[in-house]
ZAZA-681781 format. One record per atom (N, C-alpha, C): x, y, z. Coordinates in steps of 0.05 Angstrom, whole numbers, plus 5000, padded with zeros to 4 digits. Layout:
ZAZA-681781
XYZ/...
END
This chain:
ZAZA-681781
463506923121/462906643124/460006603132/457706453112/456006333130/456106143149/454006103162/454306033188/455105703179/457105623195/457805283189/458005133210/458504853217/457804763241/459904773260/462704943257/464005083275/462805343289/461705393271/460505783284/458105623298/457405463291/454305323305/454605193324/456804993325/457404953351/458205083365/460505323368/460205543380/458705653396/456305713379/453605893392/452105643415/452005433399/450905223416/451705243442/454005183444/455705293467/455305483488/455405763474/454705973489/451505963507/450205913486/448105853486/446905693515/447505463510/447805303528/449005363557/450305503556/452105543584/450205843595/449005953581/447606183585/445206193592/443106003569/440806043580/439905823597/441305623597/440205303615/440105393634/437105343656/436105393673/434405643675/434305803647/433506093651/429706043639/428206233645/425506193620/425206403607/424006353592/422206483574/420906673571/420606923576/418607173598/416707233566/418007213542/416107393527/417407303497/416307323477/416507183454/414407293432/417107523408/415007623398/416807503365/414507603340/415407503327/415607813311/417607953302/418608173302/418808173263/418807923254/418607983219/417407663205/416207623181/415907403176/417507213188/419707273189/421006973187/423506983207/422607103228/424607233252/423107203279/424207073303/423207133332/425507233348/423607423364/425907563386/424307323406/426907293427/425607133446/426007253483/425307373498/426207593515/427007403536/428507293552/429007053564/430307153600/429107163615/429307103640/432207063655/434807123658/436906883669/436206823696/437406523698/436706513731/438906643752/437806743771/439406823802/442306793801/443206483802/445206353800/447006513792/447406513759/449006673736/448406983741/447107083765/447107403760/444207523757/442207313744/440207523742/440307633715/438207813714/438107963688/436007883667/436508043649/434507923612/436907853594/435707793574/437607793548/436207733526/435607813506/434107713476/435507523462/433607383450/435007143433/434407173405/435507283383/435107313354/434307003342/432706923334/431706703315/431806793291/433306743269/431806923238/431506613224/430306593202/430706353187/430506513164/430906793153/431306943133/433206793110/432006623091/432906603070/436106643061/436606903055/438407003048/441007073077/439407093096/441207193128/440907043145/439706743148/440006583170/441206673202/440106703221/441906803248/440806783266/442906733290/441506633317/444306763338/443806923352/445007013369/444007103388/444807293416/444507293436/444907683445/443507843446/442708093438/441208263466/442208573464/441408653487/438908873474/439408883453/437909073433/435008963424/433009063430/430109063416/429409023395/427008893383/426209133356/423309093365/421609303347/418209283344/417109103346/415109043360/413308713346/410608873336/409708713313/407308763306/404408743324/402708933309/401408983331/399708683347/399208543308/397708323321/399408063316/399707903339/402207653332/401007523307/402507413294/401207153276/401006803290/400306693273/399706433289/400806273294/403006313292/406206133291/407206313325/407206633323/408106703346/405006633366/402706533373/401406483380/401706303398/402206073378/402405813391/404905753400/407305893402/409705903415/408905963444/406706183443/407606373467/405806193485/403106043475/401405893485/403305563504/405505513489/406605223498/408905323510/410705593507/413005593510/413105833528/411906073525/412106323543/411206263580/413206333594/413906223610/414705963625/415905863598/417205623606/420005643614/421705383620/423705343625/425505263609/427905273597/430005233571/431105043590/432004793578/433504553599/435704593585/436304673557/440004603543/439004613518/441304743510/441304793471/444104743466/443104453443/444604333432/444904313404/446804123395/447604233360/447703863361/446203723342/447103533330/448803523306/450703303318/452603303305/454903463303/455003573273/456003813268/454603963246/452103873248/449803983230/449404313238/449404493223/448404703225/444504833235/444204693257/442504613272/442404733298/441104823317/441704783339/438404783353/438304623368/435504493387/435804623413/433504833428/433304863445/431204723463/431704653485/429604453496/428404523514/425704523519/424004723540/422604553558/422104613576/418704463587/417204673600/414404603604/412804903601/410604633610/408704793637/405804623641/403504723625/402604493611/400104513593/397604573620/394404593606/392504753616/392204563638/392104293639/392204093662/394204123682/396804313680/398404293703/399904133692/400703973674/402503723671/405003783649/407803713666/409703763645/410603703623/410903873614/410703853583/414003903565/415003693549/418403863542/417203913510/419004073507/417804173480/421504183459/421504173439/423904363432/423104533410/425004773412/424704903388/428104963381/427504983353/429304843334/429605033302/432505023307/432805363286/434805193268/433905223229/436105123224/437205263196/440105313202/441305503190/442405313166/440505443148/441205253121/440705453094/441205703098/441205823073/438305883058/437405793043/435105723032/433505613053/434705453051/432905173070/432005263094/432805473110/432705543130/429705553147/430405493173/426005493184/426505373217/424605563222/424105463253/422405273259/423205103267/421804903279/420904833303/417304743316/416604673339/416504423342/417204263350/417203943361/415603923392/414803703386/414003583417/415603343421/414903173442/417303063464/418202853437/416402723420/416702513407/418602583379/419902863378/420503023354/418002983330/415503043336/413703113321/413703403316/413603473291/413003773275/410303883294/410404003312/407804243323/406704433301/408804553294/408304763267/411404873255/411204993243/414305163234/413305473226/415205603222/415405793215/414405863191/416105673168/415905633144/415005393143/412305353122/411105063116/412704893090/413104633088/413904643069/413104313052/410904353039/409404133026/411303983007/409703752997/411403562985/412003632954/410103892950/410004032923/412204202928/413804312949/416004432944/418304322950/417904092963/421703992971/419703672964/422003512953/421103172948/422703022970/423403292992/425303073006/424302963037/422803253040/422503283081/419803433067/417503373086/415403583089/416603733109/415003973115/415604043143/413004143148/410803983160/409204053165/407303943198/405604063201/404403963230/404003643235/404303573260/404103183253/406203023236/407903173215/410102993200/412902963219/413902683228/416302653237/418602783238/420202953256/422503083236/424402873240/426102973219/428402873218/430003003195/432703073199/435103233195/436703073162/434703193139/435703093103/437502943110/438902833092/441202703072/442002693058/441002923032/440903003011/443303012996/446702993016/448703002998/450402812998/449502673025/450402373032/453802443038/453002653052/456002773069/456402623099/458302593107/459502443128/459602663157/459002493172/459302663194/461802633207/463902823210/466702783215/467102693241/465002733264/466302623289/465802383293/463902233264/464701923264/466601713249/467801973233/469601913213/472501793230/474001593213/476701433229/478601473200/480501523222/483001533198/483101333175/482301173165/482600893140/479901063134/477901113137/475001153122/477401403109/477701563125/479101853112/480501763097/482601673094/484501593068/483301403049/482001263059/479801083035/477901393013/476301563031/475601723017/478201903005/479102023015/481802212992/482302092975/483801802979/484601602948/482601662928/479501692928/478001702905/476301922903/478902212914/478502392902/478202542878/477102652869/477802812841/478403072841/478703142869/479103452869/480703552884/481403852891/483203872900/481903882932/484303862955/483203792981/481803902996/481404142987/479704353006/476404252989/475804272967/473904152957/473403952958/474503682977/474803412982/472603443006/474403603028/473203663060/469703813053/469803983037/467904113034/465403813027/465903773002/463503492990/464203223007/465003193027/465402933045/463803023062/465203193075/464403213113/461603453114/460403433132/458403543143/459403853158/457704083158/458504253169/461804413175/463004403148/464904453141/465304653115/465304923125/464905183104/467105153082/467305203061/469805233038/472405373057/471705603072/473605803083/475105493105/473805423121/475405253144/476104993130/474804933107/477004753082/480404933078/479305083074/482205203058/484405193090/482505263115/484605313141/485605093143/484604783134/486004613139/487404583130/487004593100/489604573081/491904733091/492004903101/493405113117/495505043134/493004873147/494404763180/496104503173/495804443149/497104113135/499404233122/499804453115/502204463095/501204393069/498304433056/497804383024/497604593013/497904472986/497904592959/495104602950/493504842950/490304852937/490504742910/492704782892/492804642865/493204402866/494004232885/494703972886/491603772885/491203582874/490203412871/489503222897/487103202912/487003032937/487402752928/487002622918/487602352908/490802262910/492402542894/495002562896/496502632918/495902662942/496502662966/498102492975/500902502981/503602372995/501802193019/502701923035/500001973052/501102063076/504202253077/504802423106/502902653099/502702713076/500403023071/497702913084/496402613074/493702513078/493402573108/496102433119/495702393158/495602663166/497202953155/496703163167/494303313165/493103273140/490103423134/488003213160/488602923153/487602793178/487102903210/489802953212/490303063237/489703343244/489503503224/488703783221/485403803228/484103543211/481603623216/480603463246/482203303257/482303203281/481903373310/484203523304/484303763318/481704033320/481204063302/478704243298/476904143309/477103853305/473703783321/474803743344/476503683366/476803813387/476103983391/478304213380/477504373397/474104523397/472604463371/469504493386/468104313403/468804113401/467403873421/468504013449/471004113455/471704223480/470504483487/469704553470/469904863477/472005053469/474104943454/476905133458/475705333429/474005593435/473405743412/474606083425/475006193400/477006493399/475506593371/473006763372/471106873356/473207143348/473607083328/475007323319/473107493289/474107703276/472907793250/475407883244/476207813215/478207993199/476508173178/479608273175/478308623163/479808593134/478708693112/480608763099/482509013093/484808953078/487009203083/489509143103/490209353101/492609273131/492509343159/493309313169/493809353205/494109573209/491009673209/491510073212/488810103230/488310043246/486210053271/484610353264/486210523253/484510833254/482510863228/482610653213/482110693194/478710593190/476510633180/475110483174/475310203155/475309993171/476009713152/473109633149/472909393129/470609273123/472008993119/469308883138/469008613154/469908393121/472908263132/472108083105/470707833113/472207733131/470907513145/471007433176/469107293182/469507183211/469606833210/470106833243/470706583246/470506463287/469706313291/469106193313/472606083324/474605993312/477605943308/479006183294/481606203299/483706323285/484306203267/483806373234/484306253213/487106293204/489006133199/492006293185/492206363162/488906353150/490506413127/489306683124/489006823142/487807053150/490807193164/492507083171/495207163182/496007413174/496907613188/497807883185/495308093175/492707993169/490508123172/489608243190/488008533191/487408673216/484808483222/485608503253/482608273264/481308413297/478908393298/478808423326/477408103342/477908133361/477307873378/474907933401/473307723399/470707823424/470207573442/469007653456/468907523481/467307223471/465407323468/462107163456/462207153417/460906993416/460206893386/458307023379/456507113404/453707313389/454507583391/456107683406/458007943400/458507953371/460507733365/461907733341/459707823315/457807593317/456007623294/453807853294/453307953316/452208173318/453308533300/455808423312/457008693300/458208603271/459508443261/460108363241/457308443215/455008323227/453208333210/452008623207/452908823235/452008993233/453809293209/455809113219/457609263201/457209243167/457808943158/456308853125/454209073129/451709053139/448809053128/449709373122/450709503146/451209873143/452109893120/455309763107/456709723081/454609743060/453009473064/451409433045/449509613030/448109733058/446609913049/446710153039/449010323052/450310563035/451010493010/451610213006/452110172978/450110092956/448309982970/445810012953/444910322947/444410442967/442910712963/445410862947/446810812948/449511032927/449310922902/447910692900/447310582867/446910732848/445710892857/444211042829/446411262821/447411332848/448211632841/451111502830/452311302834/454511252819/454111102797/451610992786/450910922757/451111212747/449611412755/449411752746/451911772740/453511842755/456711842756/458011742733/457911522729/460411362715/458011402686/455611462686/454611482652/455611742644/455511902664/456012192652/459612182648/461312012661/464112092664/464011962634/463111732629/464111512599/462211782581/460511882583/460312092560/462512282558/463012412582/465012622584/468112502565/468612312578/470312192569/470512142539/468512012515/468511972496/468612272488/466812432498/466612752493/469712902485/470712842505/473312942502/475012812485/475212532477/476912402456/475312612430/473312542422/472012742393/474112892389/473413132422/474313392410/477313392412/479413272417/481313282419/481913102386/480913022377/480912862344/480913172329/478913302341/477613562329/480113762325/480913772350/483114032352/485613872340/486313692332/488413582320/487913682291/485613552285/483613722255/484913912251/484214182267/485314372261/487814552269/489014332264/492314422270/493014492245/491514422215/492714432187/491514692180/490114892197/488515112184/491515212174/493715292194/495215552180/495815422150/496015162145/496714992116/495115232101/492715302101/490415332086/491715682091/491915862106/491916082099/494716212088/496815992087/499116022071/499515942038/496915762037/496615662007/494515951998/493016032024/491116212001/493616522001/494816572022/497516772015/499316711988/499816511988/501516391963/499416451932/496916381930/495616371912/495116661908/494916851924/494317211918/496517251907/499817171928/501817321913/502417321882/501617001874/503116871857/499416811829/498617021828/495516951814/496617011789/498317251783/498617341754/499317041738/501316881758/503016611737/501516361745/498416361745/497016141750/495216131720/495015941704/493515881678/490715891693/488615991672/486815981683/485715641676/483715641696/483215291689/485115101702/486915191715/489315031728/488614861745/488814521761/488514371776/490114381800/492214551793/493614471817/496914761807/498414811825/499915051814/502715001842/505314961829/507514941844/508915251849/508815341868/508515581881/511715561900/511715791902/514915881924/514415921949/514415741969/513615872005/516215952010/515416232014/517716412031/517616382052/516216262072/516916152095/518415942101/519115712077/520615562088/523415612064/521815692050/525015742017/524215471999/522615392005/522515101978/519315101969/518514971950/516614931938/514714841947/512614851945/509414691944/507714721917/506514441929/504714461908/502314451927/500714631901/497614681918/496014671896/493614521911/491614421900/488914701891/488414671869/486214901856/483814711849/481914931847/479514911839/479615001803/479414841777/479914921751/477415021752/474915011764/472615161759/473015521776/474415551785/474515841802/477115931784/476916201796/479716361784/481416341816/483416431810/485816481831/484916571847/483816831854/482817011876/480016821885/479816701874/476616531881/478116291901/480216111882/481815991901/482716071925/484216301929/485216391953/483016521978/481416551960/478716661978/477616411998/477916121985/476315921991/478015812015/480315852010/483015732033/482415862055/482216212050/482116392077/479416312090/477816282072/474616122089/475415972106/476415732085/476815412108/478815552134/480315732128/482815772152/481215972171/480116162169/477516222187/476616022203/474615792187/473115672199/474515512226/476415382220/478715232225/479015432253/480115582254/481815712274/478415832298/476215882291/474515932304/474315682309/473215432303/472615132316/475515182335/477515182333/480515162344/479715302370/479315532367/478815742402/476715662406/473715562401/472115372408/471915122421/473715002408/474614742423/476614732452/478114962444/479915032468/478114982489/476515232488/475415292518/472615062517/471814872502/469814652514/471414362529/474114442504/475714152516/477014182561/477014502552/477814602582/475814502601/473414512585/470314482610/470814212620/470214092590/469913772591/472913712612/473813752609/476013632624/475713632658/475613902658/474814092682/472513862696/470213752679/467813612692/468713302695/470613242675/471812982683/473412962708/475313132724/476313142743/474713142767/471713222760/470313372787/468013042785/467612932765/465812782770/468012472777/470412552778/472512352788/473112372817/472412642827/473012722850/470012652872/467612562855/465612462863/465412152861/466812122853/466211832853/468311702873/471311822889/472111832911/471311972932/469512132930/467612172955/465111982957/464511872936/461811592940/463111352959/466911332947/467511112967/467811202995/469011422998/469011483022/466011483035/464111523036/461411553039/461211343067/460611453086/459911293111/457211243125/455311533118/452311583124/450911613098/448411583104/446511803094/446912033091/447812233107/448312523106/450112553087/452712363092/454612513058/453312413033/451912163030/451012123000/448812322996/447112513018/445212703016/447712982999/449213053012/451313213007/452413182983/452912952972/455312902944/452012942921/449412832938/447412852917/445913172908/446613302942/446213622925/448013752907/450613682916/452313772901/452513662861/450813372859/450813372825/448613522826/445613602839/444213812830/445613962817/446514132844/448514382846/449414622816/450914312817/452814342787/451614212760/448714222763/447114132735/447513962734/448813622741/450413452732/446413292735/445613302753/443113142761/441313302756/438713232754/435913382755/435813502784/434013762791/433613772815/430213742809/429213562823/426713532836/425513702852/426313722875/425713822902/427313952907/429714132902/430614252908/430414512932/429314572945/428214822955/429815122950/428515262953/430015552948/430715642967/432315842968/433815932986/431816063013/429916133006/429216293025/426816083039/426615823023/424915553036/427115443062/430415513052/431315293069/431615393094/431915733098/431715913119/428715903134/426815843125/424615773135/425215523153/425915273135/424915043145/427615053168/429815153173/431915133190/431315403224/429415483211/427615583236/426115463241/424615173241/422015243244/423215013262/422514973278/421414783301/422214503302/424014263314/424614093321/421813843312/421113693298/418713583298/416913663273/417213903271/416414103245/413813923232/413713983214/410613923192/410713563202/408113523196/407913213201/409213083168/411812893169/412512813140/414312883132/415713103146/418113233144/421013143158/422513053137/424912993153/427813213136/429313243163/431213373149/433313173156/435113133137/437713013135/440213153148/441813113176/442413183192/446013253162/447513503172/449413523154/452413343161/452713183137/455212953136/457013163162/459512973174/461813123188/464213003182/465913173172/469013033171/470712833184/471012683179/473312423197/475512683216/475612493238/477212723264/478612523269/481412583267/484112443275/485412593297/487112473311/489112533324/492012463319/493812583319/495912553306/497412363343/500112273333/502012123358/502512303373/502612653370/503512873381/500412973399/497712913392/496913073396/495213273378/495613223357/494813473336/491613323329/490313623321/486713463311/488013513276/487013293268/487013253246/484113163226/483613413207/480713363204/480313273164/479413113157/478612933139/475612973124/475513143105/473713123091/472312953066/470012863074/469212593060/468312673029/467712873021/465912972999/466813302989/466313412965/466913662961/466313852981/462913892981/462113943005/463114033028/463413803043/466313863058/468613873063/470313843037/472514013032/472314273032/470114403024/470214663020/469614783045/467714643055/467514843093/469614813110/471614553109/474214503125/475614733112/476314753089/478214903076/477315243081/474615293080/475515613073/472415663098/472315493118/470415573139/471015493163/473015193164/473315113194/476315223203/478115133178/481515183183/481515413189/483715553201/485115793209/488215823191/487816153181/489516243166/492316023174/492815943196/495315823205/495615493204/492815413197/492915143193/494115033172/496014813178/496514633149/495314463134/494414533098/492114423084/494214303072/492613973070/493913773050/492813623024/493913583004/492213472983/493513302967/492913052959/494112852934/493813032912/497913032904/497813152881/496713012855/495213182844/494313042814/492812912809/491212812832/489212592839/486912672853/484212532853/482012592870/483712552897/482012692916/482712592941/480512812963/481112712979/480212923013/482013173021/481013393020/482913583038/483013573068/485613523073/486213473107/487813773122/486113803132/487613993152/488513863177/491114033183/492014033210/492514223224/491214233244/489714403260/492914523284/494114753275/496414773290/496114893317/494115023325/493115053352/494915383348/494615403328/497115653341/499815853335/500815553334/503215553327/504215603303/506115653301/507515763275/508515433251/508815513228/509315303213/511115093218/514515263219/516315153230/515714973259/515015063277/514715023296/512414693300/510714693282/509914413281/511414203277/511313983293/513613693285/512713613266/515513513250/515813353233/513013153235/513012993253/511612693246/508012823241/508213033262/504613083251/504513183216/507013203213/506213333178/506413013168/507412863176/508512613159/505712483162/503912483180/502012323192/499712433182/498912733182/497312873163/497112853134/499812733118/500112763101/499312443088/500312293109/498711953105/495611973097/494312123123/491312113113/490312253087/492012383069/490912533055/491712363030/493812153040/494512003020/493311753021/491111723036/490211423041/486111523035/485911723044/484111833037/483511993002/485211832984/484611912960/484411732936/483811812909/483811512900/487211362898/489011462909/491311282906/492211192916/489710982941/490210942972/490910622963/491410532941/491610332939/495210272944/496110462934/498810472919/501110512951/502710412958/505310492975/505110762984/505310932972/506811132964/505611342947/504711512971/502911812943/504212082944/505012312925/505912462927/504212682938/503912852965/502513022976/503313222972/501713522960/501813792969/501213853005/502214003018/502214203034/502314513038/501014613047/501614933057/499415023071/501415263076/498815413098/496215463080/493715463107/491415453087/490515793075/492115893084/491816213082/493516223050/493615973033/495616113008/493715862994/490815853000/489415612987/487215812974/486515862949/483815982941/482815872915/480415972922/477615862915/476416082896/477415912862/476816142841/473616202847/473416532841/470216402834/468116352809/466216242821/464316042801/465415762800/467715682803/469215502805/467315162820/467414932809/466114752824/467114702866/465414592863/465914592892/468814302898/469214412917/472214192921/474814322909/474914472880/475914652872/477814842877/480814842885/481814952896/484415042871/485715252878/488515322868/491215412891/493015442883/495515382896/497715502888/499615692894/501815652881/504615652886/504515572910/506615512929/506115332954/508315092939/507014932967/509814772970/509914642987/510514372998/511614082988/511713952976/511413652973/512613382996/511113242994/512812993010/511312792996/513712592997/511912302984/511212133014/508212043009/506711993043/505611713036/506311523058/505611253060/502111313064/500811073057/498211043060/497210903079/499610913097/499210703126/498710893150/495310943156/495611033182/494510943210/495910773209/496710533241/497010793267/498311003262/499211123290/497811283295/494911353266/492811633287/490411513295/489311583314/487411503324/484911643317/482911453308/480311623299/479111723317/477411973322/476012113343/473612003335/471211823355/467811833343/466912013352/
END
């Protein structure tokens, strides 16, 4: 969810109750279009610092409340200048949200060079695009902004030094906490849309997502027509959105984030959405709850941006991926057209057998000659060449049935490869999703070197990497080494370590470097997946409980590509009956006695180790 004037009032809130009465100690401006603000608390509340995030980033709008740093440049620019000149060591009186505008005004006073007080505000406004910091003086006159913005780029607001502010109109949306029940049903009657898209294009500071919660909280139909609204449905969406602005005008806020997937806490989830209220229509979603709103958005965002970025930087290698799998793939339809091809050779070396036995009773010049197959007891006819003699014919059959049967054991063993590389570059592209760092996409990217699949550039040689793994902490100036990926560490309900390999890579060091002859190795049959060991401390096979095999066998089933599905069918056995042909790709294993259980993809009961 971007930020809307629930999450804004929220922060306003916090905001407000936090820094009023505190100042200003230091104020840097840390990116174009970003201020950290380092802020003082007073005595009263405890004492202490706290940073204040400003962004008006375009694309990431944000304003929260942060214990974490970043760099400032060496030399401020003139925007952080004249902040630090009116505002650095001043006093914050209250930060407020008009309206329910996605806005929020902090209000300062600070003595100019005469000694004389001075209130100032500064003013952050979270509008997407639109987004920009703003300095005002007492009269809401523009001081400067962040972002300038002339009459050649917006026809609506300048935003520039000396120009009036004042807060667009641009959609001629209603502000709901002046809205009255008859305006509301006067607007629904001459709706055209459905109700969640009603709340959205009416009211002010009201996201699509807390449209839909109302509809929620009313008992509607998203297909239903707002116009068409019963008017007991009109009074409850009424009353639904009644209630919401309560409870922010009160304060009554519960900052939660949902996750997507199910209610499995061990699992790595990704943030679907957040919210300043409990959404229901988020109900039975995994969620966590925080204290603060700048908690929430802090980690929420920090979580996306991590998502994000592993997923950017894995771009390439899974464009690599999926070009080489759709060749492989078409590769293998050919040759499988191919080896069907020559399924008709023996045709050809039984017509050229037939044509030797039977040459004396062939006319010369003949087109074609109905012949006796003693292989089946009935007739054929076979096709001649009237320009060749008989032995010339039968000569020409045994050619084509040659040729035929060499393409045939040719194709065998390429269709084997091809296949072989379709499985392994399938088994890479479920270690890209699994992918949590840098270190495993470094890992899944030596490994297409590895196996020729990628160019190697830089590769180093063996006796470079024994160098550079001696040499010194800090090493050459420019040199970085990429620290090596580590397997997901579970704990089973019993107690058991349960270890999770993200990439071939490390399937192969869990499997035939970390496990013990006595450990139990698990694998999705027939499918990419992670090898999971469980680590028996010891103990004999029998002797391990039931639930750590049932629970070992979840992760191996949730950790593969068939983590979507109920229900996956798992291999087991000791890892002492697991080997590793050689030359064989990496991840690569054989088996021939094992186990099976069919294993839920729900693992709610193990606990991840960080």
């Amino acid at each position: 969810m971007a930020f809307d004037g629930i999450t804004t009032a929220c922060l306003a809130q916090e905001l407000n109750l936090t820094l009023a009465d505190s100042h200003i100690s230091k104020i840097t401006q840390t990116e174009k279009d970003e201020l950290l603000l380092l802020i003082k608390l007073p005595s009263s509340s405890g004492g202490g610092t706290v940073r204040l995030i400003l962004s008006a980033d375009p694309s990431l709008p944000l304003c929260y409340l942060t214990q974490q740093s970043k760099p400032a440049p060496l030399t401020a620019p003139a925007f952080c200048m004249l902040l630090r000149k009116h505002l650095q060591g001043g006093r914050i009186l209250s930060v407020s949200q008009p309206g329910l505008e996605r806005i929020i005004r902090i209000a300062a006073e600070h003595r100019n060079e005469l000694g004389d007080l001075c209130r100032y505000t500064l003013l952050i406004e979270l509008m997407g695009k639109h987004s920009n910091i703003i300095f005002l003086d007492e009269q809401d006159v523009i001081i400067d902004s962040i972002r300038r913005v002339s009459q050649m780029i917006s026809s609506v607001r300048e935003v520039l030094p000396g120009r009036p502010y004042f807060v667009p109109d641009t959609q001629s949306k209603t502000d709901p906490y002046s809205e009255t029940q008859q305006g509301f049903e006067q607007k629904l009657a001459g709706a055209g849309c459905d109700p969640a898209s009603f709340i959205v294009r009416t009211y002010t500071g009201l996201s699509r997502v807390m449209a839909e919660e109302l509809c929620a909280r009313a008992a509607l139909s998203q297909d239903a027509s707002a116009a068409a609204l019963a008017p007991a449905e009109g009074q409850r969406l009424f009353t639904a959105l009644s209630g919401l602005l309560d409870d922010a005008a009160s304060g009554r806020f519960a900052p939660v984030i949902y996750y997507h997937g199910r209610e499995q806490e061990a699992a790595p989830l990704s943030p679907a959405e957040f919210s300043a209220v409990p959404l229901s229509i988020y109900q039975g979603a995994p969620f966590r709850s925080f204290e603060t709103i700048s908690a929430l958005i802090e980690t929420y965002y920090a979580q996306k941006n991590e998502q994000t970025r592993i997923r950017q930087k894995s771009s390439d290698l899974r464009h690599i991926v999926q070009t080489i799998l759709e060749r492989d793939i078409h590769k293998y339809d050919l040759q499988q057209k191919q080896l069907k091809d020559t399924e008709k050779r023996d045709k050809y070396r039984i017509w050229g057998e037939l044509i030797t036995a039977y040459a004396y009773s062939i006319p010369e010049g003949a087109s074609k000659a109905e012949l006796d197959n003693w292989y089946t007891g009935e007739k054929v006819l076979v096709p001649l060449d009237p320009a060749l003699t008989a032995s010339e014919n039968a000569r020409r059959y045994f050619d084509r049935y040659t040729k035929l049967k060499r393409t045939s054991e040719a194709l065998v063993s390429l269709t084997s490869e091809v296949q072989a590389e379709i499985e392994h570059l399938r088994s890479i592209q479920t270690s890209l999703d699994l992918a949590t760092d840098e270190a495993d996409l470094a890992e899944i990217r030596e490994e297409l070197q590895q196996t020729g699949l990628i160019r190697s550039h830089a590769l180093p040689s063996d006796k470079e990497r024994e160098r550079f793994k001696k040499a010194p902490a800090g090493g050459r100036k420019g040199s970085r080494r990429t620290e090596p990926g580590k397997p997901l560490h579970y704990l089973t309900s019993d107690g058991y370590d349960v270890y999770v390999g993200k990439n071939n890579t490390q399937n192969d060091h869990l499997t035939f470097h970390f496990a013990g002859p006595q450990d139990i190795w698990f694998h999705a049959n027939d499918m990419p997946g992670s090898h999971v060991i469980l680590c028996t401390r010891g103990e004999k096979f029998e002797d391990v409980p039931a639930r750590a095999f049932e629970e070992a066998a979840a992760l191996a089933a949730y950790y593969s590509s068939g983590r979507d599905q109920k229900k996956v069918e798992i291999d087991y056995l000791e890892r002492r009956n697991v080997k590793k042909p050689g030359g064989s790709r990496p991840g690569f294993v054989v088996y021939y006695t094992n186990y099976s259980i069919l294993a839920s993809t729900d693992i709610s009961s193990l606990t991840l180790v960080p």
